[in-house]
C-alpha positions as CSV (number, residue, x, y, z in Angstrom):
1,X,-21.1,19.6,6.5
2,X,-18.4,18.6,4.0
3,X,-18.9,15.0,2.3
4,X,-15.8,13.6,4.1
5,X,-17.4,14.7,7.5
6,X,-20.7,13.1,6.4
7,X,-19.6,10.0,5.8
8,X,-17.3,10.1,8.9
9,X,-20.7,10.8,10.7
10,X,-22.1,7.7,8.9
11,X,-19.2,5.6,9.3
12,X,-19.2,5.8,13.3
13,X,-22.9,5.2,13.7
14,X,-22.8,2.0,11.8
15,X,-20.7,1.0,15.3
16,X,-22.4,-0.5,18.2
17,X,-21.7,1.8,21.0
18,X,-19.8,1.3,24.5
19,X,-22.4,0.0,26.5
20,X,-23.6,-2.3,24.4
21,X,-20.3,-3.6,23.5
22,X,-19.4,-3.9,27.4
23,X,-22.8,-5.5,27.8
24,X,-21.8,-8.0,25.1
25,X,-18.1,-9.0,26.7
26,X,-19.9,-9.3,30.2
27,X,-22.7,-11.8,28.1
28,X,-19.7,-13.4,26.9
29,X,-17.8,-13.6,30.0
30,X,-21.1,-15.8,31.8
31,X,-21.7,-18.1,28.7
32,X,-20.5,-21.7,29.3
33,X,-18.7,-21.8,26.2
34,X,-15.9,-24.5,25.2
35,X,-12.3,-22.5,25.2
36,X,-12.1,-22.3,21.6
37,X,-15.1,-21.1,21.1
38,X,-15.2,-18.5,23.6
39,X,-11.8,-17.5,22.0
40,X,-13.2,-17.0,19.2
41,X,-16.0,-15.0,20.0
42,X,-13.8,-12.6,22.2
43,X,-11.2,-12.1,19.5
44,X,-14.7,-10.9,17.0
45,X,-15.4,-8.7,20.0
46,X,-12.6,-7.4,20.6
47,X,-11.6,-6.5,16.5
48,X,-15.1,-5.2,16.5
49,X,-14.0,-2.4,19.1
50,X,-10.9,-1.8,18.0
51,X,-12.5,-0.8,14.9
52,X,-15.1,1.2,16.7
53,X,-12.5,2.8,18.6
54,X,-10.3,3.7,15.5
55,X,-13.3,5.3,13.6
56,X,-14.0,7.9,15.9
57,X,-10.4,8.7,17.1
58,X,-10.4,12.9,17.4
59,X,-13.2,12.5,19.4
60,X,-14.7,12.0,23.1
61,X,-15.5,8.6,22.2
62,X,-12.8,7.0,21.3
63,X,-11.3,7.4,24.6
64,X,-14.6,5.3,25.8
65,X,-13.8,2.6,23.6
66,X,-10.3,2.6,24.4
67,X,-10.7,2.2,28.4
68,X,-13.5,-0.9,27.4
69,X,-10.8,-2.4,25.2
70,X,-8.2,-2.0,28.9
71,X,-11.0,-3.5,30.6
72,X,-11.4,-6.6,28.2
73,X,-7.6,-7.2,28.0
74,X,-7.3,-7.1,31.7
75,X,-10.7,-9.1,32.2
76,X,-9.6,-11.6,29.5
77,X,-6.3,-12.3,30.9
78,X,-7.6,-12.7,34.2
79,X,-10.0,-14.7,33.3
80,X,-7.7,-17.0,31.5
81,X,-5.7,-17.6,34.3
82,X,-8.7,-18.6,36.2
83,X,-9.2,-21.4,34.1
């Protein structure tokens, strides 16, 4: 393994994965939290997947992380309106 694939390898492990992202939104989405601060902890969330996501584009992951960030956007928005 070259050194650019090794630290590609290293750089996508340091990533919480899928399910424990999704497990995190759906924790987020049951806290009673006060609209700003819930805002705030979705937009971390959410920058902390994109990231995930764009580290390990090229591969079968990053299509995971990609349908979770769909899912938050759609469950956000909805949620939103709810309120």
């Amino acid at each position: 393994m070259n050194h650019f694939a090794k630290s590609m390898s290293v750089h996508s492990q340091m990533h919480r994965s899928v399910e424990e992202l999704s497990f995190a939104f759906v924790v987020l989405l049951n806290q009673p939290l006060a609209r700003l601060e819930a805002a705030n902890r979705f937009e971390r969330l959410w920058n902390e997947t994109n990231e995930a996501a764009s580290a390990s584009l090229g591969t079968e992951r990053a299509v995971s992380y990609i349908a979770l960030l769909k899912d938050m956007d759609m469950r956000w928005r909805r949620l939103r309106v709810l309120s």
